[in-house]
MARVO-187830 format. One record per atom (N, C-alpha, C): x, y, z; residue in one letter. Coordinates in steps of 0.1 Angstrom, whole numbers, plus 5000, padded with zeros to 4 digits. Layout:
residues N
XYZa;...
//
This chain:
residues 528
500849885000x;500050005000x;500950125000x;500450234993x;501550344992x;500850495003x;502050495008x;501650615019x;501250715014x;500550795015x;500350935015x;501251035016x;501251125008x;503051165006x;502951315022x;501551325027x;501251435038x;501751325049x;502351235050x;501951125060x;503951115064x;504651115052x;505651145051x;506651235047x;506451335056x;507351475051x;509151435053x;509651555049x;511151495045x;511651535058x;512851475064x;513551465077x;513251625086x;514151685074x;514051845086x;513051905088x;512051835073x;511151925076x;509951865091x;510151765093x;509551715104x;510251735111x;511351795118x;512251795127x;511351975129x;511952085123x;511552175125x;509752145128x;508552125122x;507652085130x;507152015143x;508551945142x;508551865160x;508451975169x;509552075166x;509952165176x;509252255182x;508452285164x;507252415166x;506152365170x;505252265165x;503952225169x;503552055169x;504652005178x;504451855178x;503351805175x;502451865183x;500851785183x;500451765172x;500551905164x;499451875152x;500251795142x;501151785138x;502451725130x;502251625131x;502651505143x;502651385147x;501051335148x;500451375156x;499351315154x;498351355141x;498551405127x;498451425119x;498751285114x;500451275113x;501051125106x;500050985115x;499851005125x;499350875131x;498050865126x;496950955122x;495750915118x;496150875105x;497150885097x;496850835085x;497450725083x;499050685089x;499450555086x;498550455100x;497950495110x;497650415123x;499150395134x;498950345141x;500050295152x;500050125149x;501450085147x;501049915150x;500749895162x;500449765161x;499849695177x;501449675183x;502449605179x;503349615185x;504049715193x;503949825186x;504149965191x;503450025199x;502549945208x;501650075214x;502050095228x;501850215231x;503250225243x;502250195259x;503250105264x;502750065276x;502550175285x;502750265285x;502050385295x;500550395294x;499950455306x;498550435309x;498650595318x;498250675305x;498550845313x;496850835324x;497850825339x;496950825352x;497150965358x;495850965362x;496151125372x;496351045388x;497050975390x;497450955400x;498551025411x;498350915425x;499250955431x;500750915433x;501650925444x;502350845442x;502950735441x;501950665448x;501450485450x;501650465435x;500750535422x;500550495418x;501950495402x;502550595410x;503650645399x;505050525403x;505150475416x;505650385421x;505250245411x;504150205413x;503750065409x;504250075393x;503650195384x;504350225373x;505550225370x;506650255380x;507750235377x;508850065379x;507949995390x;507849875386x;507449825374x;506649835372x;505949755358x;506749785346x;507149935342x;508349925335x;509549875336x;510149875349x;511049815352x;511449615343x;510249575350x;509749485345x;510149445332x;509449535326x;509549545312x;510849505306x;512049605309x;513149615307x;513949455304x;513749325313x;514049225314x;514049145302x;513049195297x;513049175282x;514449225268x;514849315272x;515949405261x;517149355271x;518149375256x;519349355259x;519749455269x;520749445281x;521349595286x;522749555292x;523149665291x;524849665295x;524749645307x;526249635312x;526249685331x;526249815336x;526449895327x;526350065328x;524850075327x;523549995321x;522450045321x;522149985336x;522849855341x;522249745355x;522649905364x;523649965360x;524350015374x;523150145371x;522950175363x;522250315360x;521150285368x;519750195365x;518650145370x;519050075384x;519750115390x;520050045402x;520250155413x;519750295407x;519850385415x;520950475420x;522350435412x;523850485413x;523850585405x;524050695410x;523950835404x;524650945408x;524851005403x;526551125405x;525751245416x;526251255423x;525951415429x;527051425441x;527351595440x;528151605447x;527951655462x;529051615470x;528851585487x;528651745489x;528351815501x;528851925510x;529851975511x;530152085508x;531752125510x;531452085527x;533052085528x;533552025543x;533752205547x;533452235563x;534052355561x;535452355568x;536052455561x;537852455565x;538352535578x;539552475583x;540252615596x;540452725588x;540552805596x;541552935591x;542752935588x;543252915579x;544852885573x;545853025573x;546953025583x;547753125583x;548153225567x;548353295563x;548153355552x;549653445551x;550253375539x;551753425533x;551753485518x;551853635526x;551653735511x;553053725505x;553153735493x;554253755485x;554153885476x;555153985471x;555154165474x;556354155468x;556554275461x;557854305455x;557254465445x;558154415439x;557954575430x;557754485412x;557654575402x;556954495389x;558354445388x;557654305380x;557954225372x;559654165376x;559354115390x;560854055392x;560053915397x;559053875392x;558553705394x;558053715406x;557253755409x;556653695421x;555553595416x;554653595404x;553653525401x;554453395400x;555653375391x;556253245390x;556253215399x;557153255409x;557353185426x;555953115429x;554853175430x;553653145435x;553553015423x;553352965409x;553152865406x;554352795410x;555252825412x;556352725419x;556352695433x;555752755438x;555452725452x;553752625453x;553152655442x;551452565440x;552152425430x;552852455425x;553652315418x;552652335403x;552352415401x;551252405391x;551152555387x;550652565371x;550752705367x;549352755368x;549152845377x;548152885385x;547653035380x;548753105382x;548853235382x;549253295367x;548453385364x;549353455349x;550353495349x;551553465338x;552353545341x;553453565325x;553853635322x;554453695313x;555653795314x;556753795306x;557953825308x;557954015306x;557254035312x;556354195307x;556054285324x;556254395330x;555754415337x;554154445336x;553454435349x;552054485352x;550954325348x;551554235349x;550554135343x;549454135356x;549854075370x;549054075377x;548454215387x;547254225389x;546854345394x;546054305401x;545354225408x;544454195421x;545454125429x;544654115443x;545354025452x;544853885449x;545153775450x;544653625442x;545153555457x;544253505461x;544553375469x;544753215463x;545553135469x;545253045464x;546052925478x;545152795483x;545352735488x;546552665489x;547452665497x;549052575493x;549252475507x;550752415503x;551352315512x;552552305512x;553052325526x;554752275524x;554752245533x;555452055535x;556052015546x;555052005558x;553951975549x;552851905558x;551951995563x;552552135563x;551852285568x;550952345554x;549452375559x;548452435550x;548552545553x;548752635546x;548552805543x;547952865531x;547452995532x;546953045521x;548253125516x;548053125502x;549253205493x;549053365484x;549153445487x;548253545480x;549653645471x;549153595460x;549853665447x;549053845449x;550353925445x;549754045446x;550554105433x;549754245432x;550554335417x;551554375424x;552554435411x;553654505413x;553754665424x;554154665435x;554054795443x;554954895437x;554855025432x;555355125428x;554755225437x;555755335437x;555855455446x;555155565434x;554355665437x;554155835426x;553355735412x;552255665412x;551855605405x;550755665401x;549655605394x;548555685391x;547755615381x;546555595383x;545455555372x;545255425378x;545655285368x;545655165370x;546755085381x;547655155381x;548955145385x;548955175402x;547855285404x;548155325417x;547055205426x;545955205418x;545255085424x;545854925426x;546154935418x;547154765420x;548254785433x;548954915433x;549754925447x;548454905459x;547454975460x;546554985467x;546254825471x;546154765467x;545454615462x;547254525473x;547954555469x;549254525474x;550054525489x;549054675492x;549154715507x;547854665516x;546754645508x;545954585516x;546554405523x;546954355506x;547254235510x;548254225517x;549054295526x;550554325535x;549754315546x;548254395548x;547554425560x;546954295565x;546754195555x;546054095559x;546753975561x;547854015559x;548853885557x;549453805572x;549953725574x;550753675585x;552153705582x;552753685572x;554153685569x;553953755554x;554853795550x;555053855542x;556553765533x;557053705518x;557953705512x;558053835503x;558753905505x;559654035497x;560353995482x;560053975471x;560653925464x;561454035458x;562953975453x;563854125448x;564554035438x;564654115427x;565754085413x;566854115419x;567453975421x;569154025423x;570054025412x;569654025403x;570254055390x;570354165383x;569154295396x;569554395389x;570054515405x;569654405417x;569854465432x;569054545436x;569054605448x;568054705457x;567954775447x;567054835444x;566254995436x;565655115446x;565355155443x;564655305450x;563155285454x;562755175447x;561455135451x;561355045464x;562254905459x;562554815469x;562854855483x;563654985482x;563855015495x;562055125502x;561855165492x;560455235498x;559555095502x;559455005494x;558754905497x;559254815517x;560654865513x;561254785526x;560354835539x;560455005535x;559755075546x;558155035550x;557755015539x;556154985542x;555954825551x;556754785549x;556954625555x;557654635569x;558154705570x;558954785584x;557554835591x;556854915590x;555554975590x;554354865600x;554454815583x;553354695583x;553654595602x;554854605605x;555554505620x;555054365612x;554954315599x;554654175597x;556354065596x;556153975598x;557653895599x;557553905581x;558653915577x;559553935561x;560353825561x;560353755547x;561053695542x;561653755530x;563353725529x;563853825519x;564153705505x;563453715494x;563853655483x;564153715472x;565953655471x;566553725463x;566153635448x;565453675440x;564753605427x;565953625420x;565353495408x;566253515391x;568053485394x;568553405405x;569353375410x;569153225402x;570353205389x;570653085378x;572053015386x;572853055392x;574352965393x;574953045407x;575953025407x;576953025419x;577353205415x;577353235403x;577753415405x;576053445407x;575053405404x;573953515410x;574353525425x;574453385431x;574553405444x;575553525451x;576453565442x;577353695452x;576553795447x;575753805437x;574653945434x;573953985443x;573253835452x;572553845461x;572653905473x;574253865476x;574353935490x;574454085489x;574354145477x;574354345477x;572654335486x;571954205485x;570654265498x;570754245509x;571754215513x;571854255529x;571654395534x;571754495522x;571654615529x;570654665529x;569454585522x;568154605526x;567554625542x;568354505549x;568254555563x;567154435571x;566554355559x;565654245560x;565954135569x;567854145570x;568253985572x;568453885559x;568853765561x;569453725550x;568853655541x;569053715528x;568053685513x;568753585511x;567653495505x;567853355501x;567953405485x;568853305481x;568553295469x;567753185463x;567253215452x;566253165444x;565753165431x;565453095419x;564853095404x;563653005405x;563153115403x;561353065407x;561453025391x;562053045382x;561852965368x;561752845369x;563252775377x;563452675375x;563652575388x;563152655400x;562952595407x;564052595422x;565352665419x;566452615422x;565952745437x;566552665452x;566152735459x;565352775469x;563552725459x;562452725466x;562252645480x;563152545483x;562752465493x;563452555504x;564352595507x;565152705514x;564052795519x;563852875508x;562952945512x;561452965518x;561052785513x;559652805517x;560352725534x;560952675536x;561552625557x;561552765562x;562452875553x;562553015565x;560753055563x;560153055556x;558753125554x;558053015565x;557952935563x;557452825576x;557852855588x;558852905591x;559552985605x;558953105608x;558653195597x;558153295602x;556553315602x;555653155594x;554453175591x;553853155611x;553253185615x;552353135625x;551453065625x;551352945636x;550752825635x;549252885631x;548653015641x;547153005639x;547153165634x;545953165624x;546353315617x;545853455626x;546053555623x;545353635632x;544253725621x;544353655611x;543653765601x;542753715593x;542853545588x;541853465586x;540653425592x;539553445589x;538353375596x;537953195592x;536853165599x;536453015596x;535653005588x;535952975577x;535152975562x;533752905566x;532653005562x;531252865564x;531152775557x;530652685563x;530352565558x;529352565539x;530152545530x;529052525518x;528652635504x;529352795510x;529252835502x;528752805488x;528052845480x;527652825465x;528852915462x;529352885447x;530252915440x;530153005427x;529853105425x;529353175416x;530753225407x;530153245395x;531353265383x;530853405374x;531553515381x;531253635369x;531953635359x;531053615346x;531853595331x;530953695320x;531853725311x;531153805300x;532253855293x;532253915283x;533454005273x;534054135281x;534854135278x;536154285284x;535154355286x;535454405299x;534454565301x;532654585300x;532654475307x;531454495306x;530854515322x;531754525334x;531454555343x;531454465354x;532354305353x;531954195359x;532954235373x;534154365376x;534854355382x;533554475393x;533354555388x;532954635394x;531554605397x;530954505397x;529554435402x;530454355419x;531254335415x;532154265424x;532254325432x;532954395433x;533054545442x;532254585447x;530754585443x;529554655446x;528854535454x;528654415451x;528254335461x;528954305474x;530454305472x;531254285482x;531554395494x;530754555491x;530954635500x;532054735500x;532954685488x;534454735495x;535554695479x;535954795477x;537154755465x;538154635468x;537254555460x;537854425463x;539454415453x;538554465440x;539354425428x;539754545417x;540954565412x;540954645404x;539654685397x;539754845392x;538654835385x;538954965375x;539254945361x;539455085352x;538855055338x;538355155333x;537955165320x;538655085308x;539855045309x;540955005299x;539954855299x;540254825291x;539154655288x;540754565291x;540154425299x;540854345301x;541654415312x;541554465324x;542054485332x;542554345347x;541454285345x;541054135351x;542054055343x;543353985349x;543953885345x;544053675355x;543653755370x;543453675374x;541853645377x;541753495383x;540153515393x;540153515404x;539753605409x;539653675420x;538353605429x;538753505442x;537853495448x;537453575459x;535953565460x;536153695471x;534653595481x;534753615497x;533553525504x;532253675506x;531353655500x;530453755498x;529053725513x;528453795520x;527353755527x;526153855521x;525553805517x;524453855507x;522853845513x;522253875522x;520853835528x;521153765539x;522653735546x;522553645552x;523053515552x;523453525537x;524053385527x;525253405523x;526253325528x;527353365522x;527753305503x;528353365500x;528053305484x;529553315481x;530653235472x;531753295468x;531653345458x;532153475453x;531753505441x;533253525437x;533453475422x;534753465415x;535253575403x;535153705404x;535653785390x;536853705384x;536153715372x;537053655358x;537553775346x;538753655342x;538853775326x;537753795318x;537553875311x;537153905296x;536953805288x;536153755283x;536453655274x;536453715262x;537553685253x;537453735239x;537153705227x;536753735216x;535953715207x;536853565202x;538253565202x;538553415193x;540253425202x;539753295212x;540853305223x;542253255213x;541953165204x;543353095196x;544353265189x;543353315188x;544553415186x;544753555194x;544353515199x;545253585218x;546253515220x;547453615229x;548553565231x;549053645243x;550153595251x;550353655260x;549953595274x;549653725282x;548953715296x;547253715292x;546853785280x;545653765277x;544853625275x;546053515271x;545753415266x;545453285273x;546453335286x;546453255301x;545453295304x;544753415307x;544153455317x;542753405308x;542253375297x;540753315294x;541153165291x;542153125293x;542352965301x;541952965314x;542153075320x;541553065336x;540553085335x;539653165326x;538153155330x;537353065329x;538353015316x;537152835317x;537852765329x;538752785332x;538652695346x;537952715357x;537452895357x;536752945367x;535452895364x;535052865350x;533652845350x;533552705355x;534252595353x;534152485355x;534252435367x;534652535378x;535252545392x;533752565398x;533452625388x;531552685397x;530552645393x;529452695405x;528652555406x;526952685396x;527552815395x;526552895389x;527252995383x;527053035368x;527753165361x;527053275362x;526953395363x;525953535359x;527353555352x;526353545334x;526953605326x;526653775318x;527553845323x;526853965326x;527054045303x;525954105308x;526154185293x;525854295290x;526354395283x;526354565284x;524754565272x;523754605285x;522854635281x;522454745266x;523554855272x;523554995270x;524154985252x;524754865245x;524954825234x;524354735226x;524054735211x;523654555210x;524454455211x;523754305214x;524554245213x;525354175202x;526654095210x;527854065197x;527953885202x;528753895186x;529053695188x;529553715202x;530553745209x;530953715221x;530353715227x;529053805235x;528153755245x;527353625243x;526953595231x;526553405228x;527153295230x;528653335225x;529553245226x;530153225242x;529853355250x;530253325268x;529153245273x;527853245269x;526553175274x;526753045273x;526853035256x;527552855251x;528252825260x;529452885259x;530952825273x;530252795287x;528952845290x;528352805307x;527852695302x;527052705293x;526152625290x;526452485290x;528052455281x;528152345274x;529052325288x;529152385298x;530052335308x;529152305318x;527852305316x;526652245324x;526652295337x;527052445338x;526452505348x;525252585345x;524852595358x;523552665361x;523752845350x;523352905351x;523453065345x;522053165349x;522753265350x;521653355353x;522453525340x;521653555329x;522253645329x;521653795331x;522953885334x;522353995342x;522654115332x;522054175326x;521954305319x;522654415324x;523554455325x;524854575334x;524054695324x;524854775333x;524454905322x;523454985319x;522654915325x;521054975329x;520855125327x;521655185337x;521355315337x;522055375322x;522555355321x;523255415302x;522155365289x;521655275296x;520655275281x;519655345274x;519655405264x;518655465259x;517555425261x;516155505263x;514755505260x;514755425251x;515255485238x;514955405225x;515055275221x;516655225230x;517255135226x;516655005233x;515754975240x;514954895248x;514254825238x;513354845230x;512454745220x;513554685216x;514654755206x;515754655199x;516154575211x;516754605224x;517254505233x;516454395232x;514854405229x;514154235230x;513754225223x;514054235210x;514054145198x;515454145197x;516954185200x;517954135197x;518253995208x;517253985219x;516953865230x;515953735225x;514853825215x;514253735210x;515053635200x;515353665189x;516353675179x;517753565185x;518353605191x;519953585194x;519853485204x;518953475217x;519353375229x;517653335225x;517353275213x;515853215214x;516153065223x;517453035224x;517552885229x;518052875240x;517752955250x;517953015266x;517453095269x;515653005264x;514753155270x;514353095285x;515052975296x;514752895304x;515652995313x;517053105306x;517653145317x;516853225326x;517253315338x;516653415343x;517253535342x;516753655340x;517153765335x;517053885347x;518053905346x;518354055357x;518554195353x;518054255355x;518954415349x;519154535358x;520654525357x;521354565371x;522054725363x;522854785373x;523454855373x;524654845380x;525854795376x;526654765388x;527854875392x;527955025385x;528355155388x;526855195400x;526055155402x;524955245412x;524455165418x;524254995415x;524354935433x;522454915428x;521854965416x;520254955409x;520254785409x;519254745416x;518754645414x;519754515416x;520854535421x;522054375423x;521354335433x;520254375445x;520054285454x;518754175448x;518554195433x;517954065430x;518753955421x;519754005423x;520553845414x;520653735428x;520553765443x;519953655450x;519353575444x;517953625447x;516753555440x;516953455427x;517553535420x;517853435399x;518953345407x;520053375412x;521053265414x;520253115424x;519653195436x;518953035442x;517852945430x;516853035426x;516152935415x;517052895403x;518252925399x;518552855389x;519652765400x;519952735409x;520652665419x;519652545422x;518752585427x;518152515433x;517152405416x;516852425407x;516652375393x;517752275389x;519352365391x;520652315388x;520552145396x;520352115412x;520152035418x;518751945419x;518152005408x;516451925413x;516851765407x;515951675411x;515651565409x;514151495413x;514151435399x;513051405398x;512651255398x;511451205408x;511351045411x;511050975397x;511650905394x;511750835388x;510350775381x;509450735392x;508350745390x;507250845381x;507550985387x;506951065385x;507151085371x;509051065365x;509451135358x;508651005344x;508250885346x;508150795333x;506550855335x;505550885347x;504350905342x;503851005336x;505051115337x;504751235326x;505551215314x;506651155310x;506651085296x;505050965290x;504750905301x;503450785296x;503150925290x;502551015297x;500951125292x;501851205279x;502951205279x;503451345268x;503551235252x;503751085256x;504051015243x;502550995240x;501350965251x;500750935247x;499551045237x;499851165242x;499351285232x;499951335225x;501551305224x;502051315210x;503151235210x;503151125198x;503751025195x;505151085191x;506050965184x;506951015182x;506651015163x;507351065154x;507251075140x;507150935136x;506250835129x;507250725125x;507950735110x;508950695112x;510050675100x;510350545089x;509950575081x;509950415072x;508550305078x;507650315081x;506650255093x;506950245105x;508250275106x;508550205123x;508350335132x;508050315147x;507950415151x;508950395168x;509950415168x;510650375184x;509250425195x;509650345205x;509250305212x;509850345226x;509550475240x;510050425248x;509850385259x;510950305263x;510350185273x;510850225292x;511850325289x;511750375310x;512550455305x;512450615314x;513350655316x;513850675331x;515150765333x;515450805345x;516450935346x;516550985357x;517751085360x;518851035361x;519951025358x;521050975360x;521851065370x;521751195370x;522351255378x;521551405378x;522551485387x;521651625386x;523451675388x;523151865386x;523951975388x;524851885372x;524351915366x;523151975355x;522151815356x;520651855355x;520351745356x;520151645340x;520551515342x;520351465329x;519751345332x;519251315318x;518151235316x;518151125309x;517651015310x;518350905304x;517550825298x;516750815285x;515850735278x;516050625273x;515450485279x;515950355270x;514750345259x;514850335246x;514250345234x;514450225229x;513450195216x;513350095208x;514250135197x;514550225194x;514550315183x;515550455186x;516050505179x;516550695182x;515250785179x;515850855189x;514250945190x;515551065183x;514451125173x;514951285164x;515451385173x;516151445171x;516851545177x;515251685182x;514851665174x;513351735175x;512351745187x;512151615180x;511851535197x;512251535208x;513551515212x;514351575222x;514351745226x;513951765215x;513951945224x;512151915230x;511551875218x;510151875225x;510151835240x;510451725245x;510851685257x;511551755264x;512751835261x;512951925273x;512252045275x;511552085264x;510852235263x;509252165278x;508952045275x;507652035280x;507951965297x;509951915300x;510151925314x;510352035318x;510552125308x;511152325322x;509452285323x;508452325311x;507252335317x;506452305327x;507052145327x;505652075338x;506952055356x;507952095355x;508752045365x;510252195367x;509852275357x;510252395364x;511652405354x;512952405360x;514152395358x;514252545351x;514352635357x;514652715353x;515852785361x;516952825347x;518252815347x;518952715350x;519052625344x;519652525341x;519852445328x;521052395323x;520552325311x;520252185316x;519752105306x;519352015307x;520151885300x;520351785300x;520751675292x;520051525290x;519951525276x;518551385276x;519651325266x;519651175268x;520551095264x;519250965257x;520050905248x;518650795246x;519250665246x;519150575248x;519950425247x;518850375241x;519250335228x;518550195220x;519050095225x;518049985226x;518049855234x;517049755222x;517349705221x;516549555213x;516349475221x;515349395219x;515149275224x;515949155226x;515549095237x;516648985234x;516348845227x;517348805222x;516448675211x;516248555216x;514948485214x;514548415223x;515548295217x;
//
């Protein structure tokens, strides 16, 4: 018998109708070719309770016995599923700033002291400009390690704040390491810096840096007239030294800190990302109370991620300022090129992005492409509109049709519009970060989750293809933070289909801000 050619439209074009109006599409094709009898899906759409979404999930279960399955599906249907524990909360870890003047390596030291390249750094002065914490170890002792910018004296603009940022981190410190080029000796700075550390009454460690062989070492001793006591030498390049120096730094660190607090228990982990200048430093700043972090008009002023412990309502939150992300990172180079390597690590570190974007402009490929990067890294996202106050009257309609238009496929995020120069409206990115948090973590019974697939297959089927029509037989959550979804099928269900299904879980079960992942495992029968 020959089908009706309405009965069989061509692939995409049934894929784009899946998306737009499943119902009428699919159930169109089913009145005309019918459902086989083999095919007709064991779901029984009940307005039941949970008794009854339980018994249902038995009876599929059941089912399953029938099809072939791996030991990844035994272990899947067995209730073993990924989610992660409670942060533990930590002591207060003594805190060893490291200080110097530009570009004599202190960032190196610091990845030579983490064993790992942590920090940006490039053969250039001015790379780093915040204060950067980062967790360390030597010799069985836990301390915090806080990378700081270059200290200069008569400075001004970008320059004077990064000193600023430098002397705070002196204020907070337990010990202090002094790093000095002994290959070029004391300078006029180094000795003003000596003073501030004289000042500061913090214990000093003197490291004579960029020390390669047996003649750096006589370079070194011209710093005894710093007045510090005796500089170690050291090549935080290559390593030569560091252990020396980190035993005297362990001598002068103290057992319990006087300037650290007791981290709460659990913080949520938040990740501010978006393109150069769009305001993600100075939102920072604004939440946190207090200039946390550099902050100047020059785009890409952010080279590290800056964690900062925020209490927001009563909640403490960490919030992470990141670089800039730029339009096409392979051809960046430099400190630019490290530092959006760190942001994907900062995004992947966190457990929620606010990807922020300059309202007051239209949008560009790079704001899509920072969304993608949360997205495809299965964090939660909330994005927050900056700029607020600079936007035109006018420019508002275009803003939502360039939203309509551009992010049609993240219209599940939640949307904020802040001002983060005036402090307008940031006390509702609370609110967007817990519901897309709390979505990010949902889970759904198993039960519940096959008797709202029974009702959605059984009012709209799936397309059949060539006569056949897959068939599915259970699903489940496999995991959450991002939550994903795991379909055993007769058949591959269209990529179409699959958005229909997640468009119709945000709807009946929420999930908003979060992405979603639906996975399908074909399974066949087994042969008798």
């Amino acid at each position: 018998m020959t089908t009706p050619d309405h009965a069989q439209p061509d692939a995409q074009a049934s894929l784009d109708e899946v998306s737009q109006t499943p119902g009428e599409t699919i159930d169109q094709a089913s009145d005309v070719v019918g459902q086989p009898e083999d095919s007709i899906d064991p779901f029984v759409p009940v307005e039941g309770d949970e008794q009854d979404d339980e018994s249902r999930e038995r009876a599929l279960r059941a089912g399953l016995a029938d099809y072939e399955l791996a030991d990844e599906d035994m272990a899947l249907l067995s209730g073993e599923y990924d989610q992660d524990g409670d942060l533990e909360p930590e002591a207060p870890l003594p805190v060893l700033a490291i200080v110097g003047r530009p570009n004599v390596g202190k960032s190196t030291l610091v990845n030579r002291i983490l064993g790992r390249r942590e920090a940006v750094t490039e053969d250039k002065p001015g790379v780093t400009r915040d204060r950067v914490s980062y967790p360390a170890e030597w010799a069985g002792r836990q301390f915090t390690l806080v990378d700081t910018g270059g200290w200069e004296v008569d400075v001004a603009g970008i320059e004077a704040r990064v000193a600023e940022q430098a002397e705070v981190a002196i204020a907070l410190s337990d010990a202090v390491v002094f790093v000095v080029d002994a290959t070029v000796g004391p300078t006029a700075t180094d000795e003003r810096v000596v003073k501030l550390l004289r000042k500061s009454g913090k214990p000093v460690v003197l490291c004579a840096n960029k020390v390669d062989g047996a003649r750096g070492e006589a370079d070194a001793t011209e710093l005894w007239s710093l007045g510090l006591g005796e500089p170690h030498p050291v090549s935080a390049l290559h390593g030569r030294g560091t252990g020396d120096l980190l035993d005297a730094a362990m001598k002068a660190l103290p057992l319990v800190s006087e300037h650290a607090v007791v981290l709460p228990s659990g913080p949520r982990r938040v990740a501010l990302v978006g393109r150069p200048n769009v305001g993600k430093s100075s939102l920072l700043n604004k939440v946190a109370g207090s200039d946390r972090v550099v902050v100047d008009s020059v785009a890409g002023t952010t080279r590290d991620p800056v964690d900062e412990l925020v209490l927001l309502k009563g909640i403490p939150w960490w919030f992470v300022d990141t670089a800039g992300i730029r339009r096409r990172v392979h051809q960046t180079k430099g400190a630019d090129f490290y530092a959006s390597l760190r942001t994907q690590a900062a995004i992947e570190k966190a457990e929620v992005a606010v990807v922020l974007v300059d309202a007051s402009v239209p949008l560009t490929e790079q704001d899509t492409r920072v969304i993608s990067q949360v997205v495809d890294a299965g964090r939660a996202l909330v994005i927050a509109y900056n700029k607020w106050d600079l936007m035109d009257e006018d420019r508002r309609p275009f803003l939502e049709r360039e939203i309509e238009k551009d992010l049609v496929q993240i219209q599940w995020a939640p949307r904020v519009n802040v001002s983060a120069r005036t402090g307008w409206h940031t006390d509702r990115l609370v609110p967007a970060l817990e519901r897309s948090l709390e979505s990010w973590d949902k889970r759904i019974p198993t039960g519940r989750l096959n008797a709202f697939l029974g009702e959605l297959v059984a009012a709209h089927p799936h397309p059949l293809r060539g006569g056949k029509q897959p068939r599915i037989l259970f699903a489940t959550q496999a995991s959450t933070r991002p939550p994903r979804f795991v379909i055993f099928a007769t058949g591959f269900l269209e990529a179409g289909y699959r958005r229909f299904i997640e468009r119709r879980l945000r709807e009946t079960f929420g999930f908003e801000g979060t992405p979603i992942e639906i996975s399908v495992r074909v399974r066949e029968k087994r042969k008798r």
